[in-house]
Structure formats: C-alpha cells, structure tokens
ZAVOVO-332495 format. One record per residue (C-alpha): residue number from 0; residue in one letter; x negated, y negated, z. Coordinates in steps of 0.02 Angstrom, whole numbers. Layout:
<atoms>
   n res   east  north     up
 NUM   A      X      Y      Z
...
</atoms>
This chain:
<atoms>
   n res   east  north     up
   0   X  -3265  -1129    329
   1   X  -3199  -1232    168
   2   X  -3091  -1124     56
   3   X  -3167  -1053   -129
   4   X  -3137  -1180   -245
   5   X  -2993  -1103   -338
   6   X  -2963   -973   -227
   7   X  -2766   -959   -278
   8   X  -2808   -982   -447
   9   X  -2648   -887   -542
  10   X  -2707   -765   -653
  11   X  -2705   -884   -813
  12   X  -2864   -875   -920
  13   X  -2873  -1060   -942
  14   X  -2877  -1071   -733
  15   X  -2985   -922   -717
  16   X  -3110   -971   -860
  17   X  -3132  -1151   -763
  18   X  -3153  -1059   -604
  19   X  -3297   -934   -677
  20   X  -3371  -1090   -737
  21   X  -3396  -1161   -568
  22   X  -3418   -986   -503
  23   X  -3563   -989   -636
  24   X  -3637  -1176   -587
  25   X  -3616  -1104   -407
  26   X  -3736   -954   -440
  27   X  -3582   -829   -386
  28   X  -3614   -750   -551
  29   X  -3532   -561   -520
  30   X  -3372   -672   -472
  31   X  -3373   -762   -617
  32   X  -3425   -619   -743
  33   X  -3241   -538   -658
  34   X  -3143   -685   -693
  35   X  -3241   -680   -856
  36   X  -3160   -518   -891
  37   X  -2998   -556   -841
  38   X  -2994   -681   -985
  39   X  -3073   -586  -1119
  40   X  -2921   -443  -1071
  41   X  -2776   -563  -1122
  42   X  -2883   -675  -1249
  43   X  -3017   -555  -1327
  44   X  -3063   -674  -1457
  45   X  -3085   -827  -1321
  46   X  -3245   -896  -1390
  47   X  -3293   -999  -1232
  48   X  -3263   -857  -1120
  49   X  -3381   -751  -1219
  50   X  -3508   -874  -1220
  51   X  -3506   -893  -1037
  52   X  -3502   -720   -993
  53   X  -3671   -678  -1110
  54   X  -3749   -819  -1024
  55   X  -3698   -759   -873
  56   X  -3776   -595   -896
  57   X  -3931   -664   -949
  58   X  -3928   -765   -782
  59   X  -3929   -585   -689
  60   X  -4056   -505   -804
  61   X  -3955   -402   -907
  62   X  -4019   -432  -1056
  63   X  -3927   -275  -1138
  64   X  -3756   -348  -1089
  65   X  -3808   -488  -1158
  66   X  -3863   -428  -1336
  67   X  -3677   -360  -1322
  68   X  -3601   -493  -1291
  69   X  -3661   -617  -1415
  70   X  -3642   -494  -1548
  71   X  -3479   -478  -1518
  72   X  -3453   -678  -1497
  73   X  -3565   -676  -1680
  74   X  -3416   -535  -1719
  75   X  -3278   -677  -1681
  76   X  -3369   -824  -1756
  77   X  -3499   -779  -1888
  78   X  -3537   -939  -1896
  79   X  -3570   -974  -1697
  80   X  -3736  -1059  -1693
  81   X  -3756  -1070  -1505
  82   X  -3734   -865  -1492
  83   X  -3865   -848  -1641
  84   X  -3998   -954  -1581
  85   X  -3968   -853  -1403
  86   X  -3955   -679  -1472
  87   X  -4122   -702  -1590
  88   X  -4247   -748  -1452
  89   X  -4174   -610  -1323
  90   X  -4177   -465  -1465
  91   X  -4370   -533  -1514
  92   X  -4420   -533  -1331
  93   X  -4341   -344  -1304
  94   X  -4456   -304  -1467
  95   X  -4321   -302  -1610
  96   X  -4393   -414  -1710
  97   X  -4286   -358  -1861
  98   X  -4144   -352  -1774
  99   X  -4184   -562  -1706
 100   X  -4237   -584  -1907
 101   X  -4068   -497  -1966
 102   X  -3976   -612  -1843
 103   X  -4041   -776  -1883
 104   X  -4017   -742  -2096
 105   X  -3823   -678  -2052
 106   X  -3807   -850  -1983
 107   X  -3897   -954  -2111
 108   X  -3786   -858  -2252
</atoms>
C-alpha cells in the first residue's frame, strides 16, 4: 500500500494547506477540513484556507458550516468576490433571501 501523499507533512500551514488541497481533490474531505483547521489556528486570517475549508463543507453537506465560514472569510476580505457569490446562493437556497440580498449589496458597496 503507497504511503498518503504528504503523510510526514511538518505541521507548517503552507505544507498542511497543500496537503488538504489534495486531501480535498482526493474526496478525503474530514482529513482535509483537520488540516484545514490546523492552519486557520496559527494563520486565522489565511484567506485561501478559509476558502477551502467552506467549500469543503459544502462538499459534505454542511451547508451551516458553510454560511460560517464564508462570512467569516467576507469578515477578512469585505471585498472577497468568490466567498460572496458562494455565500448568496447557499443563504437563498436555505430560504434567507434577505440575508443572500444583504450579502451581495455589502459586496457591491
């Protein structure tokens, strides 16, 4: 049996966010949501991390998570246009449709 790619990865965000990604492509999505983590603990503001980790939970249904997690991406980076355009459709299709409206005008401020 091949090792995990990155198996030994040291605990470095940069190493652990590139191993969540292909944790992610792999469809091992709890492992990458807890290397995910990892990185968000030592670089709370990491912008790519974030963005991976709401996708992520979208990938495993949890849409609440989700909403979470791109607001508080959209809390980093007002202006992050791939966490707005994300966070509108999955607040309209959970029924906030004020709260996908409210979104989408923050972001066109």
């Amino acid at each position: 049996m091949a090792a995990a790619p990155f198996a030994d990865v040291p605990e470095e965000p940069e190493a652990l966010y590139v191993r969540a990604s292909l944790r992610f492509d792999a469809g091992q999505y709890d492992e990458a949501i807890a290397d995910l983590r990892t990185v968000l603990r030592s670089q709370e503001k990491a912008v790519p991390a974030l963005l991976l980790l709401a996708r992520t939970y979208v990938r495993t249904g949890d849409m609440a998570l989700a909403a979470d997690t791109y607001r508080r991406l959209l809390a980093v980076n007002p202006r992050q246009g791939t966490a707005a355009a994300s966070l509108a459709p999955l607040l309209a299709d959970q029924g906030d449709l004020n709260g996908a409206v409210q979104v989408l005008e923050e972001y066109l401020k």
